[in-house]
C-alpha positions as CSV (number, residue, x, y, z in Angstrom):
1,X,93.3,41.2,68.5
2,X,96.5,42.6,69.1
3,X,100.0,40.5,68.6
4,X,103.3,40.6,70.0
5,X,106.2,39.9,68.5
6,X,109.5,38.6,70.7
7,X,112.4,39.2,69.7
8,X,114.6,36.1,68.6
9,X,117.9,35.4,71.2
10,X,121.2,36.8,70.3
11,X,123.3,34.0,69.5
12,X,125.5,33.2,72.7
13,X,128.9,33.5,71.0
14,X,128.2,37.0,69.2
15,X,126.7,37.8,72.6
16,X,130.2,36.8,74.7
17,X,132.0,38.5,72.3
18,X,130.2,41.9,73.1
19,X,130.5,41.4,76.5
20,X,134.3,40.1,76.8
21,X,134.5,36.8,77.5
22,X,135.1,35.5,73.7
23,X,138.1,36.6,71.4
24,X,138.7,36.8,68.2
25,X,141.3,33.9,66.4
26,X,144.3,35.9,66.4
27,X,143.6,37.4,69.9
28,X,143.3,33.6,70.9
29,X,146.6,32.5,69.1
30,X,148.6,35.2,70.3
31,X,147.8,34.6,73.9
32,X,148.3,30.8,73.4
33,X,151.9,31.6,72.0
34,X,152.8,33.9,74.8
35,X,151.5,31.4,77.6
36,X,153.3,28.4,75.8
37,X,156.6,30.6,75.3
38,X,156.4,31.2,79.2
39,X,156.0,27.5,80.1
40,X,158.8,26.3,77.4
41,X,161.3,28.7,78.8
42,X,160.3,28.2,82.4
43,X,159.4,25.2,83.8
44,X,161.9,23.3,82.6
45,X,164.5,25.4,84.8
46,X,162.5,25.4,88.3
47,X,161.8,21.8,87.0
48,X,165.6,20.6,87.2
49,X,166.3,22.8,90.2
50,X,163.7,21.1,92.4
51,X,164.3,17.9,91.1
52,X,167.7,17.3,89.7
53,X,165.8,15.7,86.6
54,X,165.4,17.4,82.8
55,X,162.8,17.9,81.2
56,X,161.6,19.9,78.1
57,X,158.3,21.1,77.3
58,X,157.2,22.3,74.2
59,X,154.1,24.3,73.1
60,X,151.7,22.3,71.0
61,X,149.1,25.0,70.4
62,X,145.5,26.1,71.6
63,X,141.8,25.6,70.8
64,X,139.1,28.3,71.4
65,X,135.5,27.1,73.1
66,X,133.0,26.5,75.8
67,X,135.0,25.4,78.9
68,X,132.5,22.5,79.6
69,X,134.2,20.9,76.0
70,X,137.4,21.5,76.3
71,X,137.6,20.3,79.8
72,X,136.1,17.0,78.2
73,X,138.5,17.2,75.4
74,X,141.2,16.5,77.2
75,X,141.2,13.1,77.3
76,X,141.0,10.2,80.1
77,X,144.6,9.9,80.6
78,X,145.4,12.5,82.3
79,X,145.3,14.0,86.0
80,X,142.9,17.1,86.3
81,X,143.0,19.3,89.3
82,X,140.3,22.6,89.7
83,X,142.7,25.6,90.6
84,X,141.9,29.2,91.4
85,X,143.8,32.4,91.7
86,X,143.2,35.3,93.9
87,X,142.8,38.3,91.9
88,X,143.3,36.7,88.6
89,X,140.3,33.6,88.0
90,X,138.0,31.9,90.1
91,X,138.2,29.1,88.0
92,X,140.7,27.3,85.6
93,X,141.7,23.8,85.1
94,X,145.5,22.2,84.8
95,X,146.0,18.9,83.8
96,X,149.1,16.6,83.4
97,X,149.7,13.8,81.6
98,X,149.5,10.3,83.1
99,X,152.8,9.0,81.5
100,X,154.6,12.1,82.7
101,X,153.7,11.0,86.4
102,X,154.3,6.9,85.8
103,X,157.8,7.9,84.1
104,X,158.6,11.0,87.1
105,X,157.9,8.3,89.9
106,X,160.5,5.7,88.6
107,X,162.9,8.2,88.1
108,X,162.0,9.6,91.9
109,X,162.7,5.9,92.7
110,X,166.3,5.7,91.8
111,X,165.3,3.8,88.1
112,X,168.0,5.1,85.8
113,X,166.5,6.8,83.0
114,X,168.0,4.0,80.1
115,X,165.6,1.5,81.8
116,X,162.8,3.2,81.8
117,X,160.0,2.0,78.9
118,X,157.2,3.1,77.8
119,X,154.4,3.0,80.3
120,X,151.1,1.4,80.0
121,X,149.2,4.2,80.6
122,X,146.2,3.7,83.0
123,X,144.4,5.4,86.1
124,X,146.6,6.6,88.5
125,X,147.1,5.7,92.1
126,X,146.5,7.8,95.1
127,X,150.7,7.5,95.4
128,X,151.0,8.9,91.9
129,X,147.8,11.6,92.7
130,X,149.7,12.9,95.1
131,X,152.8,13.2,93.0
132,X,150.1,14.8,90.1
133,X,149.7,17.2,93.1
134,X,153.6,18.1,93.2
135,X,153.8,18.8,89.7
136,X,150.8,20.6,88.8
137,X,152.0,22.7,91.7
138,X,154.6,23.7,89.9
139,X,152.6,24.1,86.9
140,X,150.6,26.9,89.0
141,X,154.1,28.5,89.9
142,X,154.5,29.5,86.0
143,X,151.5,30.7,85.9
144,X,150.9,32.6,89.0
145,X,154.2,34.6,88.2
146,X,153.8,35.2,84.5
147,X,150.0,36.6,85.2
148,X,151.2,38.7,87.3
149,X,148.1,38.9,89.6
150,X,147.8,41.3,92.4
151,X,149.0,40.6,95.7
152,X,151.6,37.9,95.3
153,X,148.8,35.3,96.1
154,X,149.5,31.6,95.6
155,X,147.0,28.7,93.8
156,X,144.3,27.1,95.1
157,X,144.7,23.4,94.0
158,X,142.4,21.1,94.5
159,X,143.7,17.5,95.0
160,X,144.3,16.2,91.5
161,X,141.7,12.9,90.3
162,X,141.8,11.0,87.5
163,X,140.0,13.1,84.5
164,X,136.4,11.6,83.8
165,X,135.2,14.0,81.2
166,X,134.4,16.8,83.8
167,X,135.7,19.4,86.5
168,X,134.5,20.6,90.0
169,X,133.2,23.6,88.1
170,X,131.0,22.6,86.0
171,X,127.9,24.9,87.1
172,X,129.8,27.8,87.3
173,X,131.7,27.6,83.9
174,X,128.5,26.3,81.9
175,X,128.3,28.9,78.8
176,X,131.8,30.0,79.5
177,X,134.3,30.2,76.3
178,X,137.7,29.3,77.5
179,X,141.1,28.6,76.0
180,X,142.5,25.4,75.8
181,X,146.1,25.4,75.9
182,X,148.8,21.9,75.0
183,X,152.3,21.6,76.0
184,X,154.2,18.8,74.9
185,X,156.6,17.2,78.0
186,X,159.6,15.2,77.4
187,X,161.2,13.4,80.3
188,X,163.8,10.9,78.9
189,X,162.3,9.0,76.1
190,X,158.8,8.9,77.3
191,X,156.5,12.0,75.6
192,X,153.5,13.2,77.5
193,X,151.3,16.0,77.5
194,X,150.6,18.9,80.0
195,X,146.9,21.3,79.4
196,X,145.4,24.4,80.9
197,X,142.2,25.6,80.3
198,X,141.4,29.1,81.4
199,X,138.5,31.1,81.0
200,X,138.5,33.9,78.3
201,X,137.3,36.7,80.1
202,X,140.3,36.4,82.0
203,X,142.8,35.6,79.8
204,X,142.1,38.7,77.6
205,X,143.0,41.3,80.4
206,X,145.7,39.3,81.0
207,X,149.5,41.0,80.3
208,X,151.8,37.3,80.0
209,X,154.9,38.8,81.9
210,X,158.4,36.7,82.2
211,X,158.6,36.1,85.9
212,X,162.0,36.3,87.6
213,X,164.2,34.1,89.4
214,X,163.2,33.8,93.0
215,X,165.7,31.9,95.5
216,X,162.9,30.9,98.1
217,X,161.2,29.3,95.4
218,X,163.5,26.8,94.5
219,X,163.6,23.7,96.9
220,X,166.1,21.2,96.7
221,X,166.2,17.4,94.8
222,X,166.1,15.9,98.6
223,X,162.7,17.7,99.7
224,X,161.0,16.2,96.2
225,X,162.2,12.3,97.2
226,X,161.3,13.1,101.1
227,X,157.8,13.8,99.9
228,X,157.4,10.7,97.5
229,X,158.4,8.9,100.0
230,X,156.6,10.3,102.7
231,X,153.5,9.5,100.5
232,X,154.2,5.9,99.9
233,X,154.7,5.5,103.8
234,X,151.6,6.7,104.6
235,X,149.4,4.6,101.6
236,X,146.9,1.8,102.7
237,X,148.3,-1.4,101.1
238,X,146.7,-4.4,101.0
239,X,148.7,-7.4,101.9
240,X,147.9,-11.2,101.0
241,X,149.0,-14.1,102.5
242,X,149.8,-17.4,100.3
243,X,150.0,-21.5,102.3
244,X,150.8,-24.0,99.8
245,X,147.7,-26.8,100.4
246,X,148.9,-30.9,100.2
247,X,148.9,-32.0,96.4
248,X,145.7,-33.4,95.7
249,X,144.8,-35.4,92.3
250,X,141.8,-34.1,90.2
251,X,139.3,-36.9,90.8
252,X,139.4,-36.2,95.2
253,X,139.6,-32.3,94.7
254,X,136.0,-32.7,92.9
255,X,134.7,-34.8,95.5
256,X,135.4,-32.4,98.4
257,X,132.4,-31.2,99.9
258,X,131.6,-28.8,103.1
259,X,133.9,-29.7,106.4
260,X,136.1,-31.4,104.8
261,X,140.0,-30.7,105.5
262,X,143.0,-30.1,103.4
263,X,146.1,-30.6,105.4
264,X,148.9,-27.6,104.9
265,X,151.9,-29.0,102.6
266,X,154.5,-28.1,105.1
267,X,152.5,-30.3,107.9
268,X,155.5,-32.2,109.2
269,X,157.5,-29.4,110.0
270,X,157.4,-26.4,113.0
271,X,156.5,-23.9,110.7
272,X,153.9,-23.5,108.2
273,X,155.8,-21.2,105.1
274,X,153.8,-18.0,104.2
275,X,154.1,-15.5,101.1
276,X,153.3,-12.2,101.5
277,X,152.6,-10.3,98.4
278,X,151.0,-6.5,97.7
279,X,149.7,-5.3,94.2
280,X,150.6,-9.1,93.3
281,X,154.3,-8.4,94.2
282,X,155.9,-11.1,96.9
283,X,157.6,-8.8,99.9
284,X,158.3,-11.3,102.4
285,X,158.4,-15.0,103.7
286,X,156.9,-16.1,106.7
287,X,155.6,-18.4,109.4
288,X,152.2,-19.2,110.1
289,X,151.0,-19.5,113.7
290,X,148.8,-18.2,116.4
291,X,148.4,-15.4,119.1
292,X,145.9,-15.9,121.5
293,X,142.8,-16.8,119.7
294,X,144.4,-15.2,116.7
295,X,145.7,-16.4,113.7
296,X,148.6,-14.5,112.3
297,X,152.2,-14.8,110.4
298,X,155.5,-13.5,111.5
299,X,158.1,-11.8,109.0
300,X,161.5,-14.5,108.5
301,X,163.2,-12.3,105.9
302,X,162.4,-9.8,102.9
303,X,162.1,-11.3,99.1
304,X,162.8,-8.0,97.9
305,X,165.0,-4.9,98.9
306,X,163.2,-1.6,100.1
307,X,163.7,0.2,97.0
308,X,162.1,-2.6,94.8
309,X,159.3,-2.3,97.6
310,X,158.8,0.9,97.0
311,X,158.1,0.3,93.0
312,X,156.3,-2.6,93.8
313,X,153.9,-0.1,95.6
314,X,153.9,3.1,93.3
315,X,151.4,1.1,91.2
């Protein structure tokens, strides 16, 4: 009886590094530097001249592997967004830290940077999202002119989400080696974190060129603000109503049972007080009454000022 012998499988890595898409070390490090030089020396500058706020970034370093990994490696608190680039990549990943965005949307606010503290650091809102949005925007800008790809296109961004351990590319970067690139962000006190990862192949036929200053591309402080604000008018909030109830003593509270009544506390007077909270925050004080066959409550004066609104809301 005749036999065949197969052939064992190339390993995968020897295999991407015959076919392009897997460097060697100091390949790896030496592109990392140049792409973390461009971002240090950059973005800080069209940072302050959009915004009118400082910043400085620092390059932390890079780490070589499958894309699928380090897109999981870089952590939960952070916004991801899937971002392409005509004539450069299909398919890379930005991601910014979720302290950075807390800290930037106080400071949009009008908080002065000496109050600011450390944030608790959790999921971010759809207000904050869309600031991610703004800033990894601006993230792209670095790298669109310091790649240098043809035809002066712009990044596609997807709309930033909360990382979960994954990107929108998944099937297409499975067995991919990418690079994983850190920058450390300063804004004030608070530290944070800013992370590309970009597919190998790519970033080996890549020449890291210093862009140059372009007018048009610098918008103004006001335009930033205008857009946070836009953002915050346009967010579903969900309000709550409070009526303080008639004291009541322990022992007749646990004998209620279904139909009975509590009377309002404010019973004897025209108008029943309501507060009006969002995100657990009191905005206004009202009057209860009725419309039709409607119950509603009509606005007597603000608890807080519009700007402590707006922080109220950001959360």
């Amino acid at each position: 009886m005749a036999t065949t012998d197969t052939a064992p499988a190339m390993d995968h890595a020897v295999l991407a590094k015959l076919t392009g898409g897997l460097g060697d070390q100091k390949t790896i490090l030496k592109i990392g530097s140049e792409l973390g030089h461009l971002y240090s020396e950059f973005l800080p500058d069209i940072f302050h001249s959009e915004t009118g706020i400082t910043i400085d970034v620092e390059y932390i370093g890079c780490q070589s592997g499958l894309m699928t990994d380090l897109v999981r490696s870089i952590g939960p608190e952070f916004a991801v967004a899937d971002c392409s680039l005509r004539n450069w990549s299909p398919t890379f990943v930005m991601a910014c830290g979720n302290a950075f965005i807390m800290t930037l949307m106080e400071r949009m606010l009008g908080a002065l940077p000496e109050t600011i503290s450390e944030p608790e650091v959790r999921s971010l809102s759809n207000i904050e999202l869309d600031l991610a949005a703004l800033v990894i925007g601006r993230m792209a800008s670095v790298l669109r002119s310091g790649v240098n790809a043809p035809g002066g296109f712009e990044a596609t961004i997807d709309p930033p989400y909360n990382s979960k351990g994954k990107c929108g590319f998944d099937e297409e970067i499975t067995g991919q080696y990418g690079v994983l690139i850190r920058l450390k962000v300063d804004l004030g006190k608070i530290s944070s974190e800013f992370a590309l990862v970009i597919p190998q192949r790519i970033m080996l036929k890549t020449q890291i060129v210093a862009p140059k200053a372009s007018a048009s591309a610098i918008k103004k402080h006001e335009e930033w603000v205008a857009l946070i604000k836009e953002q915050v008018k346009r967010s579903q909030v969900t309000l709550e109503a409070r009526i303080r109830l008639q004291k009541m003593t322990l022992r007749n509270l646990a004998r209620l049972t279904e139909g009975d009544v509590i009377p309002f506390r404010d019973i004897s007077r025209d108008d029943i007080t309501v507060e009006v909270s969002a995100n657990g925050s009191d905005i206004y004080n009202c009057e209860f009454g009725k419309a039709g066959d409607r119950y509603m409550v009509r606005v007597k004066n603000n608890v807080s000022t519009d700007d402590e609104i707006l922080r109220h809301l950001m959360g």
